[in-house]
Structures are given as C-alpha cells and as structure tokens.
GURO-495558 format. One record per residue: residue number from 1; x, y, z of N, C-alpha, C in turn. Coordinates in steps of 0.001 Angstrom, whole numbers. Layout:
BEGIN
- NUM, X, Y, Z, X, Y, Z, X, Y, Z
...
end
This chain:
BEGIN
- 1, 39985, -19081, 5741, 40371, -18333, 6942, 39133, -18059, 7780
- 2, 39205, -18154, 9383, 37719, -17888, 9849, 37729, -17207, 10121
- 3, 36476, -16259, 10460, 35873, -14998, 10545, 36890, -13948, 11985
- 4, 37015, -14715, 12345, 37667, -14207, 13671, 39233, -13438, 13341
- 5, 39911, -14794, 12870, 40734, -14303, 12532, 41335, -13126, 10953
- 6, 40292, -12939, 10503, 40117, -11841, 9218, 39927, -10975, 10547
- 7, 38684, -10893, 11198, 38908, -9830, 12437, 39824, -8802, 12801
- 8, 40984, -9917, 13232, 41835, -9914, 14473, 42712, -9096, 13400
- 9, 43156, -9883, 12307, 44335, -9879, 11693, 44192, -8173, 10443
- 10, 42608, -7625, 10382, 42324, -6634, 9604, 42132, -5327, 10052
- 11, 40698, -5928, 10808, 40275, -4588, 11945, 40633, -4217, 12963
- 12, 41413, -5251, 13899, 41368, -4805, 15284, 42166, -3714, 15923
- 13, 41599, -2937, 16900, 42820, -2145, 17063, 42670, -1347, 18148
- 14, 43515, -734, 18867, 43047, -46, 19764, 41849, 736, 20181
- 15, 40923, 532, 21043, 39813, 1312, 20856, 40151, 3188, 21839
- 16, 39261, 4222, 21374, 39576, 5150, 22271, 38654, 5385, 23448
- 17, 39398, 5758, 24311, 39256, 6299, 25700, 37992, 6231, 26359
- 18, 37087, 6500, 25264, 35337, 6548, 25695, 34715, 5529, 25435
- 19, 35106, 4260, 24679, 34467, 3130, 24261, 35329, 2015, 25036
- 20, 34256, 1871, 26270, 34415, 757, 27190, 34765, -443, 26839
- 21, 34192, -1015, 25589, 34363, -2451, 25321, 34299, -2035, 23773
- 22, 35599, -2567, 22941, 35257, -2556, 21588, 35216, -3688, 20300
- 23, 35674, -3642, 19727, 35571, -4911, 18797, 36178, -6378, 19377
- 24, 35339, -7789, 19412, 36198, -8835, 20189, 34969, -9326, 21197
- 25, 33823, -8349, 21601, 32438, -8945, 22896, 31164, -9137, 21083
- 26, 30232, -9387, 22053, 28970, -9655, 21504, 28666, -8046, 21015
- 27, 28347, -6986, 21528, 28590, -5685, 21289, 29934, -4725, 21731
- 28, 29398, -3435, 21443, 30461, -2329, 21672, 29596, -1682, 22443
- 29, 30422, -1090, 24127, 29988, -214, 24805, 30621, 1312, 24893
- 30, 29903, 2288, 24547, 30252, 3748, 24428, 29994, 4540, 25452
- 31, 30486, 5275, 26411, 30346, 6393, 26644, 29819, 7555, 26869
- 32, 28807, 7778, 26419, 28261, 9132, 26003, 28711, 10748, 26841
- 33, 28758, 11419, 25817, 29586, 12643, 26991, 28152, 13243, 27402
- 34, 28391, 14488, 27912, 27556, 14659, 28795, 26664, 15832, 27953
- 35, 24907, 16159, 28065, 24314, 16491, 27046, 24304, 16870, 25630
- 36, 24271, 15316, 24983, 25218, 15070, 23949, 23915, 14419, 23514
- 37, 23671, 14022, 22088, 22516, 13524, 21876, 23331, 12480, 20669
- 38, 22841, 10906, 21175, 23205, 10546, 19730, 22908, 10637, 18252
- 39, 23699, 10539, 17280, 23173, 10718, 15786, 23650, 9375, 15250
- 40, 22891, 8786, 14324, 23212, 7621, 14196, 22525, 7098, 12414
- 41, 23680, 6845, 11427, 23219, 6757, 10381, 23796, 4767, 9584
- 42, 23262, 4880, 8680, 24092, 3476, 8125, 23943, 3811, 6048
- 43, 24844, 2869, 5548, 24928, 3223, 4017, 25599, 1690, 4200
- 44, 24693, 1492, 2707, 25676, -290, 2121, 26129, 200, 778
- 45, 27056, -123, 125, 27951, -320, -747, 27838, -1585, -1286
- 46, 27352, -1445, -2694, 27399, -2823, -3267, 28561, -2983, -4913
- 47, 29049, -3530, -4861, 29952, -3997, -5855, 29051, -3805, -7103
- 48, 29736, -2790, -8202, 29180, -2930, -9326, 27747, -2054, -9658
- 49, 27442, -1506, -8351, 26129, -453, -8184, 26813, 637, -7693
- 50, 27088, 977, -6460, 27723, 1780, -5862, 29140, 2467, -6622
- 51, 30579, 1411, -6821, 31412, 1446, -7346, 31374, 691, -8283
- 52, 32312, 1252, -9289, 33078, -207, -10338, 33872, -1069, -10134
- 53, 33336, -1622, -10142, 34049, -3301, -10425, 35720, -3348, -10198
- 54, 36614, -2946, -11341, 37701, -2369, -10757, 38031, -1134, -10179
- 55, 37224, -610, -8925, 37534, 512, -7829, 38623, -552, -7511
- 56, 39568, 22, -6489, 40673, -446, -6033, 40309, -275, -4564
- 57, 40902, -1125, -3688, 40086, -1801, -2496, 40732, -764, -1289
- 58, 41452, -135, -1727, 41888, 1768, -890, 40760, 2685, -930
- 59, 40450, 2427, -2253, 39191, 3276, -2339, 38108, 2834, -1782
- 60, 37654, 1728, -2161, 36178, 1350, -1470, 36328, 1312, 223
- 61, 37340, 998, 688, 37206, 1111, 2269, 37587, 2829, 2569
- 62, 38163, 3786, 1843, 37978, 5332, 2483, 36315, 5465, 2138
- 63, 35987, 4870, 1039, 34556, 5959, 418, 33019, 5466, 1289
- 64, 33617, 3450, 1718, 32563, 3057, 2608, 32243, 3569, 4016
- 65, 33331, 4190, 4330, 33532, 5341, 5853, 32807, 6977, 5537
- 66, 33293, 7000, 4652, 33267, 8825, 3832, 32198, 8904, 3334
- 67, 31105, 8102, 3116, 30052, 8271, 2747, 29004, 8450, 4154
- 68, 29358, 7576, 4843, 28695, 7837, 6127, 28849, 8691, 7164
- 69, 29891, 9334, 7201, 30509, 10402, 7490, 29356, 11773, 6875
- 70, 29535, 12340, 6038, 28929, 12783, 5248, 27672, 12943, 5982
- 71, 27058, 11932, 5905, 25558, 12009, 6354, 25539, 12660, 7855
- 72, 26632, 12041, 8612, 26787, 12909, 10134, 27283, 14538, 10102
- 73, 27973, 14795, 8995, 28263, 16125, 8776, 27056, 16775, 8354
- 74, 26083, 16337, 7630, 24543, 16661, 7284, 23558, 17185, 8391
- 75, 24045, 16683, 9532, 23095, 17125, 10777, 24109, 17966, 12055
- 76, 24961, 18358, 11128, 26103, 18742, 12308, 26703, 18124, 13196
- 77, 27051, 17031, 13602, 27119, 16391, 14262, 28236, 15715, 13937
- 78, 29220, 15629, 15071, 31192, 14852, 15771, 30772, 13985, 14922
- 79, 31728, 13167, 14459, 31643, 11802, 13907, 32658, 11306, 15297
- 80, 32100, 10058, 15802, 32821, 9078, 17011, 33630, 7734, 16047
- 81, 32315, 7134, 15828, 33117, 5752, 15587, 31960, 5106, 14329
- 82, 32715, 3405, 13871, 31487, 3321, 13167, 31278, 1423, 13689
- 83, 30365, 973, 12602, 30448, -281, 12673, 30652, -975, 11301
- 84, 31170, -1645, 11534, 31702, -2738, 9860, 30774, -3709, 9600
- 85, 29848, -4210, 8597, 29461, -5635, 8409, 29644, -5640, 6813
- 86, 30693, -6883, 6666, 31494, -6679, 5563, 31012, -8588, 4924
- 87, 30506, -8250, 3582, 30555, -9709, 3214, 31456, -9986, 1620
- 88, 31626, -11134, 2018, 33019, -11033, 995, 32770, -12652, 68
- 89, 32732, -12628, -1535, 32761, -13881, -2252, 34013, -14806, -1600
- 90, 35032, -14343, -1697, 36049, -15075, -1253, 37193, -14504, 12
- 91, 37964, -15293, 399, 39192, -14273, 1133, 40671, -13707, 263
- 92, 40454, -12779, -102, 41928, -12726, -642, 42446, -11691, 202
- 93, 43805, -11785, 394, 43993, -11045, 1549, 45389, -9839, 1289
- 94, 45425, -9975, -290, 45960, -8796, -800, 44879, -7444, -552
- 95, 43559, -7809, -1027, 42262, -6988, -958, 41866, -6405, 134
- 96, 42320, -7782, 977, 41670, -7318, 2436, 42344, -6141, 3109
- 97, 44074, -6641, 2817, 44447, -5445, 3433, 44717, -4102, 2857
- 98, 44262, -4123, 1840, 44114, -2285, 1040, 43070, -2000, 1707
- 99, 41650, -2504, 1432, 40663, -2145, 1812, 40613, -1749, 3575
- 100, 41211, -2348, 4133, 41179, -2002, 5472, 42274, -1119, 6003
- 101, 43341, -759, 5019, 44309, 248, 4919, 43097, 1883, 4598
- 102, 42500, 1596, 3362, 41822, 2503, 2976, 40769, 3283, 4163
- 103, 40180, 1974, 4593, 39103, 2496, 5838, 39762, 3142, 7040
- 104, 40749, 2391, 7448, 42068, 3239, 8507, 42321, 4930, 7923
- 105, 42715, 4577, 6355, 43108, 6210, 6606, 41809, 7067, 6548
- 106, 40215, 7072, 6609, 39489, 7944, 6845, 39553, 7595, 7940
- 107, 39014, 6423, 8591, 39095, 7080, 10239, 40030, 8002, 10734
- 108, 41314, 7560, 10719, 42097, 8454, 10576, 41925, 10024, 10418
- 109, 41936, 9994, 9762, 41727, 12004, 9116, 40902, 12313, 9954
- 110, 39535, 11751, 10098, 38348, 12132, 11260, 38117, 11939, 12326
- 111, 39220, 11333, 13062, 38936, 10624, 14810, 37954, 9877, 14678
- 112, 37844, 8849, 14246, 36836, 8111, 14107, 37308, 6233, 14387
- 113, 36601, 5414, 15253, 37163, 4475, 16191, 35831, 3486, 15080
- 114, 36744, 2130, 14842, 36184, 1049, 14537, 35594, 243, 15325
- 115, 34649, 55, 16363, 33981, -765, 17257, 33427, -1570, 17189
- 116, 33214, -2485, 15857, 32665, -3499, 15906, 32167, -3819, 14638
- 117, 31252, -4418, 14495, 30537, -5089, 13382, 30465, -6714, 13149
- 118, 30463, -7104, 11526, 30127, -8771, 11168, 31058, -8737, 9921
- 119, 31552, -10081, 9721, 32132, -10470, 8352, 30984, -11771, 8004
- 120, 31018, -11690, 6767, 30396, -13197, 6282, 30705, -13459, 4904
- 121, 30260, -14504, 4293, 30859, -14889, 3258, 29076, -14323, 2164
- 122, 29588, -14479, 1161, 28146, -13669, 77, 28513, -14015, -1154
- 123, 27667, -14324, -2008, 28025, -14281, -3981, 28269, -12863, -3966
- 124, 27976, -11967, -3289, 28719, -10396, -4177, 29237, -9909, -3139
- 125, 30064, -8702, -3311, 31288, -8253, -2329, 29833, -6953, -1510
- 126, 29765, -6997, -781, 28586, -5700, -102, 29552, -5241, 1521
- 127, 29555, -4100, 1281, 29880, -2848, 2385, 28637, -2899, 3151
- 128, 28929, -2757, 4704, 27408, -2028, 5328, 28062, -1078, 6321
- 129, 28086, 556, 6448, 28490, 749, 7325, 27368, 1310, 8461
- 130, 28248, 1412, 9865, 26640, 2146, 10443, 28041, 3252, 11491
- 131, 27085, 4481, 11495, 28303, 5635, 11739, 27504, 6301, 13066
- 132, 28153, 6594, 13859, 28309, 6960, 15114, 28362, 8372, 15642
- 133, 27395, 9411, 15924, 28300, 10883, 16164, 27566, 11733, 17494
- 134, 27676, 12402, 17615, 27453, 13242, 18704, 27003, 14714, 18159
- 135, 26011, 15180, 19209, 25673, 16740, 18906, 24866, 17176, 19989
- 136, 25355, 18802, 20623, 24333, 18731, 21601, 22529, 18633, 21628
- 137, 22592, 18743, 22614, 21196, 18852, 22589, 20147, 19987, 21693
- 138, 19336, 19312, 20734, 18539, 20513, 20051, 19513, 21002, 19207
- 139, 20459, 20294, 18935, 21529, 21671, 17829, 21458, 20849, 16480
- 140, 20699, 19839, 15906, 21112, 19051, 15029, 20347, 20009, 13943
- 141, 20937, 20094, 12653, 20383, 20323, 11845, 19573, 19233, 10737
- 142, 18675, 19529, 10479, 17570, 18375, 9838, 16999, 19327, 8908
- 143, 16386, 18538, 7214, 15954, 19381, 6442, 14536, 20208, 6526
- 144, 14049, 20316, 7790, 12759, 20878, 7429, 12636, 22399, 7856
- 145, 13471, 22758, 7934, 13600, 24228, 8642, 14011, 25651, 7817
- 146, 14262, 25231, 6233, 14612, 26368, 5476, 13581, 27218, 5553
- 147, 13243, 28815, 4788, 13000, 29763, 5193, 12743, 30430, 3657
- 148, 12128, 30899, 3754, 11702, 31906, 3000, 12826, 33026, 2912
- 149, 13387, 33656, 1639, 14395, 34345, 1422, 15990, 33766, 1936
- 150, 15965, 32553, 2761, 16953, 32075, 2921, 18304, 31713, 1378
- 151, 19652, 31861, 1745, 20365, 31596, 392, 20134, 30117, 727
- 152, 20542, 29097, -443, 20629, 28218, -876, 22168, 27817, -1183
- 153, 23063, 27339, -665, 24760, 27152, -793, 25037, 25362, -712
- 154, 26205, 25927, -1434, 26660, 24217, -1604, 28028, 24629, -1175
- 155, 28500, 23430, -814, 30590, 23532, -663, 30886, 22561, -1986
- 156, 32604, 23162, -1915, 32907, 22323, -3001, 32566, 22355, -4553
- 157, 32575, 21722, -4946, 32329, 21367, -6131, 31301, 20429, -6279
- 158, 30057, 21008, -7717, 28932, 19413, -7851, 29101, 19072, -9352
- 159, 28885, 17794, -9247, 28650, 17040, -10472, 30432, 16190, -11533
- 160, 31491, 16600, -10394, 32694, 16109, -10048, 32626, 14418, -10314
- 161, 32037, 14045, -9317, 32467, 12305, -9460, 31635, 11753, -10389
- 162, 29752, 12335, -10769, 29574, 11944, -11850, 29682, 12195, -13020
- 163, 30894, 13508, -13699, 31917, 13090, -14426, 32709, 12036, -14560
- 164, 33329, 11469, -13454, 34650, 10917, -13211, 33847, 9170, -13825
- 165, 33028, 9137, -13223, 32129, 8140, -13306, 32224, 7703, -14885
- 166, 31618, 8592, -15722, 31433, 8432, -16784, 33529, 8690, -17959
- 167, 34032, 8826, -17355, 35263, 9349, -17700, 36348, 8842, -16688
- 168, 36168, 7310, -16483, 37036, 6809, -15884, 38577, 7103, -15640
- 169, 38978, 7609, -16721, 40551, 7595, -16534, 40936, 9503, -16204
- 170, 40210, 9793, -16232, 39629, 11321, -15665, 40265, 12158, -14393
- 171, 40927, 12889, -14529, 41264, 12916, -12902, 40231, 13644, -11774
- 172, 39371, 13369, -12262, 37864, 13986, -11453, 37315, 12409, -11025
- 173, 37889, 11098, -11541, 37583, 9993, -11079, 38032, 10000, -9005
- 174, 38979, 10973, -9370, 39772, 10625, -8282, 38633, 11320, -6747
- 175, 37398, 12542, -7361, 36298, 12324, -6834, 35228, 11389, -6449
- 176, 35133, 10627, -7314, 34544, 9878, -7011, 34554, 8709, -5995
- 177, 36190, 8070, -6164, 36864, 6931, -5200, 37097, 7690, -3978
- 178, 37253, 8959, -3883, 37669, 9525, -2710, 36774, 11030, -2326
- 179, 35614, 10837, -1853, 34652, 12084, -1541, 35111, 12229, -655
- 180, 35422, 13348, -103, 35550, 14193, 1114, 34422, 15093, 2032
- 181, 34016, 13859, 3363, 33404, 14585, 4189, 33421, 15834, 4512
- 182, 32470, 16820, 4934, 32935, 17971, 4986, 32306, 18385, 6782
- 183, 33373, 17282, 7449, 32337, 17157, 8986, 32840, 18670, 9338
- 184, 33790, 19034, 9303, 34119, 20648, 10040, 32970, 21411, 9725
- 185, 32802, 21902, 8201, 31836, 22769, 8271, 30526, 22468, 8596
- 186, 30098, 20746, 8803, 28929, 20903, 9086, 28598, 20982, 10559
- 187, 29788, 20700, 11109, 29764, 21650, 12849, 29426, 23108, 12918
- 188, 30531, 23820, 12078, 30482, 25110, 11890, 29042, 25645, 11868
- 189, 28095, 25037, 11532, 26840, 25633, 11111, 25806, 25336, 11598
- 190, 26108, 24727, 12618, 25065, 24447, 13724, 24087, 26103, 14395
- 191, 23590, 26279, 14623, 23257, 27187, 15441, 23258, 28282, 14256
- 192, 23774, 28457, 12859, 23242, 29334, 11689, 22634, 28531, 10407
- 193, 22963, 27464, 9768, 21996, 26546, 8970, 20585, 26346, 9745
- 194, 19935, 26963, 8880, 18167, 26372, 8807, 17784, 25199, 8505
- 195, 18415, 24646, 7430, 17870, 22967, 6879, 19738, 22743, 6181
- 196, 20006, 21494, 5614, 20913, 20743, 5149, 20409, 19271, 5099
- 197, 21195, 18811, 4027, 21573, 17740, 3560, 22907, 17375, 2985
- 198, 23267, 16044, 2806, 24231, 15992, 1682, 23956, 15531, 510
- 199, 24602, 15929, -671, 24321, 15746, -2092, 24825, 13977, -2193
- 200, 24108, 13327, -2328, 24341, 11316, -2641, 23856, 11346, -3754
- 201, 22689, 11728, -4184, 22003, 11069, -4924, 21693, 12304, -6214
- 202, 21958, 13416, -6299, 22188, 14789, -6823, 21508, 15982, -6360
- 203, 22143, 16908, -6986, 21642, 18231, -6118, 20109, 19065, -6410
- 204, 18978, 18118, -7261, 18393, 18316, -7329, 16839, 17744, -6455
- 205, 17286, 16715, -6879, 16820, 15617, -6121, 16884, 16052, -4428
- 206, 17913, 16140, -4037, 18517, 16080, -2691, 17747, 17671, -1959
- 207, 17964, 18379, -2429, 17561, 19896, -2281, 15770, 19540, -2374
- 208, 15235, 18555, -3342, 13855, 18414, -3352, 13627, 18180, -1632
- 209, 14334, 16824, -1229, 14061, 16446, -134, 13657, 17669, 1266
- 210, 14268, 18647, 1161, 14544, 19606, 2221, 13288, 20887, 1719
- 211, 12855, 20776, 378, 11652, 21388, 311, 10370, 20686, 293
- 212, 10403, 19735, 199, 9141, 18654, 1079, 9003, 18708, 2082
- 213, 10613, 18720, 2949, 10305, 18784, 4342, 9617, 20178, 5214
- 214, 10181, 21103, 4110, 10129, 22460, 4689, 8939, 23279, 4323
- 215, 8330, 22622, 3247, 7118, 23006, 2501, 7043, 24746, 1834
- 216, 8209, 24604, 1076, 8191, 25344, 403, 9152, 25373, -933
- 217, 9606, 26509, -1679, 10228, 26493, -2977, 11311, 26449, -2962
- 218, 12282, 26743, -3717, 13319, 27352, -4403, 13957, 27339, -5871
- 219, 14832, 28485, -6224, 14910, 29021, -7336, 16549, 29187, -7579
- 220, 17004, 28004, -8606, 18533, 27650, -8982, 18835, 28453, -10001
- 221, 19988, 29109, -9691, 20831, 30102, -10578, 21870, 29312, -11417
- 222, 21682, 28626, -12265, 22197, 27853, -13083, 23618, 28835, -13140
- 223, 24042, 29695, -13521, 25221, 30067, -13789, 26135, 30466, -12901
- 224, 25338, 29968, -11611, 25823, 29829, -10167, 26477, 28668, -9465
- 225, 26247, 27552, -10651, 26608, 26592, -9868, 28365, 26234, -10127
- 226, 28819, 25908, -8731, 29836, 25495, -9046, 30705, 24184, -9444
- 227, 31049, 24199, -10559, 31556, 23378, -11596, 32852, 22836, -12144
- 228, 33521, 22139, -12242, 35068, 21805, -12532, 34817, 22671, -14118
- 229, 36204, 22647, -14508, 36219, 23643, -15855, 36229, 22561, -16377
- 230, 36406, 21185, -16624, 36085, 19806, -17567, 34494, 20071, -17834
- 231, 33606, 20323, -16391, 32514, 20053, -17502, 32237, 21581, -18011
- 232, 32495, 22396, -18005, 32870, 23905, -18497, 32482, 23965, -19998
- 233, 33730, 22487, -20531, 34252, 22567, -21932, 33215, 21207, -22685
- 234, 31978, 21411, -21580, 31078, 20043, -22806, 29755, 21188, -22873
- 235, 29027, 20568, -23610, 27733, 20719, -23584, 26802, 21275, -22065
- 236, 26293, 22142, -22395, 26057, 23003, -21107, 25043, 22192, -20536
- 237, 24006, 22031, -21070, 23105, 21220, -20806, 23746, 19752, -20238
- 238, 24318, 19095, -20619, 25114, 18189, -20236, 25740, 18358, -18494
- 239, 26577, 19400, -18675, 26998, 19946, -17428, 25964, 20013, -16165
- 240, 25029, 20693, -16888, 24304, 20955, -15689, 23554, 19562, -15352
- 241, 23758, 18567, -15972, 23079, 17355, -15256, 23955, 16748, -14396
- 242, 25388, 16235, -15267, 26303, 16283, -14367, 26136, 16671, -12876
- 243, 26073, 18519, -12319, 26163, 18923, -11527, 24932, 19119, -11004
- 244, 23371, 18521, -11232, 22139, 18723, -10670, 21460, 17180, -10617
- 245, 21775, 16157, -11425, 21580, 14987, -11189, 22143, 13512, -11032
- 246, 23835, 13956, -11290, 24567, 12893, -11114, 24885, 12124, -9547
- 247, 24824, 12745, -8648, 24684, 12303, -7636, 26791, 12067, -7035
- 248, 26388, 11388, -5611, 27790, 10784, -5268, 28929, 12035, -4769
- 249, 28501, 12989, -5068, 29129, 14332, -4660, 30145, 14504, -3339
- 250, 28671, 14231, -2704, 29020, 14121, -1302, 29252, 15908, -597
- 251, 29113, 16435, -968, 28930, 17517, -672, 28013, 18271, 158
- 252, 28121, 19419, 829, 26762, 19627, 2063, 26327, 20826, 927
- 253, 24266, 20772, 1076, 23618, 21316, 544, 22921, 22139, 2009
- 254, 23062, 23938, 2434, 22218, 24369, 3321, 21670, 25559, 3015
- 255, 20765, 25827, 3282, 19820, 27103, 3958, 20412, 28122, 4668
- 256, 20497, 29058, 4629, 20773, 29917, 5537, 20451, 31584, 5345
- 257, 20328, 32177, 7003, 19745, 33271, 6232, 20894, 34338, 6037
- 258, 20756, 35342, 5207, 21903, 36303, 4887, 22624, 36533, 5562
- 259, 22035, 36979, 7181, 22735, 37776, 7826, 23627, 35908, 8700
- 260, 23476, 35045, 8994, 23646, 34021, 9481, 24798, 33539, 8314
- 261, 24949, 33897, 7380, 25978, 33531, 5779, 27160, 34653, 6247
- 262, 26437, 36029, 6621, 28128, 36521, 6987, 28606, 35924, 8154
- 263, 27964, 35688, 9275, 28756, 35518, 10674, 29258, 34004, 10122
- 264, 28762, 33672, 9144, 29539, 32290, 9248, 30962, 32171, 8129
- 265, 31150, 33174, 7258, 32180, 33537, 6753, 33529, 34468, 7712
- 266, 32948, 34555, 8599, 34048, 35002, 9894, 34630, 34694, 10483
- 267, 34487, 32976, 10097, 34974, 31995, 10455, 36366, 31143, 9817
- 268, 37194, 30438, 10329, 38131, 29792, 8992, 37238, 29141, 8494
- 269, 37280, 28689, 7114, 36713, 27415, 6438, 37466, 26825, 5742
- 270, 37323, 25045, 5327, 38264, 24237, 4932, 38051, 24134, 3961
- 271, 36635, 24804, 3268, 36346, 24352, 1713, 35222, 25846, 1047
- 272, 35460, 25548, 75, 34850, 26752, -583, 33705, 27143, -750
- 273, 32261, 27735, -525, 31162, 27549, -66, 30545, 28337, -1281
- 274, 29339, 28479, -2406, 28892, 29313, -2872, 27016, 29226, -3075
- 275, 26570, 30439, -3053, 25305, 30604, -2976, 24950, 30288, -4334
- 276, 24241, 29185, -4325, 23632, 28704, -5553, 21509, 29468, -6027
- 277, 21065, 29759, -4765, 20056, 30530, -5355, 19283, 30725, -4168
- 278, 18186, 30667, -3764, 17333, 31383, -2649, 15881, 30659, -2403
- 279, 15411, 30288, -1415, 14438, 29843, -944, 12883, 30622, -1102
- 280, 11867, 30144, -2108, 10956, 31234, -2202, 9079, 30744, -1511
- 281, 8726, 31517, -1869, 7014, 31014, -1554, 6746, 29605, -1967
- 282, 6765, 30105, -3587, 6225, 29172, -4491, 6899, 27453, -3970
- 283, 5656, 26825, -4190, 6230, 25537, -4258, 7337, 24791, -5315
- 284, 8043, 23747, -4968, 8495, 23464, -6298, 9844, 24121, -6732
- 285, 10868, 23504, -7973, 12344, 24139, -7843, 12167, 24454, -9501
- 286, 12133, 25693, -9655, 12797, 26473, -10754, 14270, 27271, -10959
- 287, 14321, 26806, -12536, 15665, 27159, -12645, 16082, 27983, -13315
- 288, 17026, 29290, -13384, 16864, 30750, -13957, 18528, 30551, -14037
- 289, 18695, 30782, -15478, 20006, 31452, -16443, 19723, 32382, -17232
- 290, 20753, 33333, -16706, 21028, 34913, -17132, 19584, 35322, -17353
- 291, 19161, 35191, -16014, 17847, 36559, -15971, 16582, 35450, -16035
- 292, 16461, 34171, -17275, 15324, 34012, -17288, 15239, 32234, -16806
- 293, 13776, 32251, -16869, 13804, 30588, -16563, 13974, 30095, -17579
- 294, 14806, 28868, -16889, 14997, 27712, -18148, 14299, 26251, -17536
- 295, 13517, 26087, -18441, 13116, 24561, -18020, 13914, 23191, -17778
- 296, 13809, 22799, -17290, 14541, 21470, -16799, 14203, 20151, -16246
- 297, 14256, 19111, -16788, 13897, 17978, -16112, 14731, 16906, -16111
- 298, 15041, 17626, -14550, 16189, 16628, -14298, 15594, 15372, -13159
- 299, 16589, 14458, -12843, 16106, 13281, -11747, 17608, 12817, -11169
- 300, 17637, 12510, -10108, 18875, 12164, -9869, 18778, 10335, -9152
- 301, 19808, 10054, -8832, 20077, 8529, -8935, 18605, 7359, -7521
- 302, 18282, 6883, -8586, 17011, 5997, -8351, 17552, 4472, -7932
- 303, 17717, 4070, -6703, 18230, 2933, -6093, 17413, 1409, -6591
- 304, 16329, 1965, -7479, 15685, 533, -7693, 15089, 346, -9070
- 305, 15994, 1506, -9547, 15792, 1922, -10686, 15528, 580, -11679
end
C-alpha cells in the first residue's frame, strides 16, 4: 500500500479553524493567536523499549499522543495539535486502524488537531511524535524556579504503571497503556507553580532535574507519597522504588509556595494533588520516614542504559 494512501485512508481529517493548511502540502500552516508564545516538544516510542511487544495498537496510538501531551502540560501550556512520523515493518491494516483509532481518541479528549507528519517503512515499528501548544507570554512554567520552603506536590498517583509493567495482567497495567495527561491542571498553575516537570522517567530522577536547574535541595516524606494500595501490600522498600524510580507515570511534579497551594485549591481540580515534601537550602534530595532519614539509592529509567 503507498504511503499516501495509509495517509489518506488513516490520518486524514478535518483540520481546525486555525490551521490554514493541514495534512496533504509539503508542511502545515498554523495560526498563531494573538500574544501567545509557542511551546513545542517531540517523544519517539520504540517497540519493545518504550512498550511491550504485545501493547495493543489502541494503546500505543493514545500513549504516543499522551506522552507528549504531558510534556506540554509540564510548562502550562494549551495543547493545539501534533505531528505523526510513523515507521512501520509491514502494513497490516487491522493495526493500523486501532492504532489510529487509539491516537483519535486522545486527540479527542484534548482538542488536539493532527497536521501532518511522515510514514515509512523500518525493521522495527518506531512512534515519533512532535506536539504543538500555546501559552501566553512569560507564563510558561520551566524547572528552574523552585524556592526555598516551597511544597513539593505530585497529582495522581506514582509508581502505578511501573507496577503494571512488571505485573502485566494487573489492572494498574491499564496505567501504563493509558497515562493520563494532566493538561488542565497544568494550565491551572501557571502564574502559582515555581518550577514543574512531568514524572517519564521517575520521580526521583525527574524532581533531580528541577533541582539542578534551580540550584538547590529537597527533602521526600516517604510516607507521603502517594501510592496504589497493590504496592501498599509488597515490600516497602520495593514500593518506594516502584513510586520514586519506575518512571512512565506521567504525572505533573511542582513547586509551589504555601500560600500559592491554597489559592490554587480554590479552584475545581480534575485530579488529586498531594504534598510530597519541601524545597530546602541544602543541596541534593534526602529522604525522611516517620521523623528520620532513610537512605536511599534510587535511579530512575536510563535511555541508553
């Protein structure tokens, strides 16, 4: 089948209102609204690294959207549209159309417009997405701005899909095939988040990133973190790697200061938010259960490992 017509017959589809020219020219022309700043991220998905092998092709096209998503909810910032470059061992076109069912229903959920991209043929199945968003001017949140005495909060639930991961038939798997962006609240927190990220790679790791940037500490309340009651019932130590180095979460990790944590609970929210510990002098992330430190050496997921 040629490239065009996998195109025509998978992706194509109405484009919205603000995107002049969309999938079908040499590029895609957008719009831009008016003091609006672009944000602009990309994530590849590789067969057998990323997902397993038998993920089901619903899943890999919501999670190849929802992952990039994510990263635009990380800086506060609309998600618009994205781009596809999709390479594929063969055509089967049972696959094709889950997978492009799957990617429909996140755009879907998020207003989010398919504008373009590449198909090609490859020895392994590889995702590339590149994601599209908007934010005004100066409002983006980026990790270098946490604070001294600032809380430390996560949404959601951590260490969920790398359970599921390891416990395939699990219904915490169903985290993993299907992470949920959390673009609302990371609008919500524009103008009160100090620093953010999202949890990909784990919440230790990830939280490192934003104290490099910010050049300073913080201090994890292990009996703070929030946890499915599956890993509740293993090995604590266990758990807490799960939920500090398993990565894939997808979850937003921010800063904020106390008084900036109530005005932002005054708000509706779509997901459950809890203060995991506090931003300090000291360099470096220590970790304290019931009162004292506990040592830890954790690492979370290494791409070249």
């Amino acid at each position: 089948m040629a490239e065009f017509s996998i195109i025509d017959q998978y992706f194509k589809r109405p484009s919205k209102t603000d995107v002049s020219l969309g999938i079908g020219d040499d590029s895609a022309i957008v719009t831009p609204p008016p003091s609006q700043q672009l944000v602009i991220c990309a994530d590849t998905l590789v067969a057998g690294r990323h997902f397993p092998l038998d993920t089901s092709a619903h899943a890999i096209g919501w999670k190849s959207v929802a992952v990039n998503l994510s990263d635009l909810a990380a800086m506060g910032a609309k998600p618009h549209s994205i781009l596809l470059a999709l390479s594929l061992p063969t055509v089967d076109h049972d696959w094709l159309a889950e997978f492009s069912r799957g990617l429909f229903d996140c755009c879907d959920q998020f207003e989010v417009a398919l504008i373009g991209g590449d198909t090609t043929q490859s020895t392994q199945l590889t995702i590339s997405v590149t994601a599209l968003g908007w934010i005004e001017h100066g409002q983006a949140i980026t990790r270098s701005g946490a604070q001294v005495g600032n809380y430390i909060c996560v949404s959601g639930q951590i260490g969920d899909a790398a359970y599921g991961l390891q416990h395939l038939s699990h219904p915490l798997q169903q985290r993993l095939d299907y992470p949920t962006p959390r673009c609302h609240l990371g609008q919500q927190l524009k103008g009160l988040a100090s620093s953010m990220i999202d949890i990909s790679d784990g919440l230790a790791q990830d939280l490192g990133h934003i104290l490099k940037a910010s050049n300073i500490g913080a201090k994890i309340l292990l009996d703070q973190l929030p946890i499915d009651k599956s890993l509740k019932n293993i090995n604590l130590r266990q758990a807490w790697h799960y939920a500090l180095a398993g990565g894939d979460d997808y979850e937003l990790c921010f800063t904020i200061s106390p008084q900036n944590y109530e005005k932002l609970l005054r708000q509706p929210l779509d997901v459950a938010l809890t203060i995991i510990g506090e931003i300090t002098q000291h360099t470096g992330l220590l970790f304290e259960y019931k009162g004292e430190i506990c040592p830890l050496d954790v690492h979370g997921y290494q791409h070249f490992a």
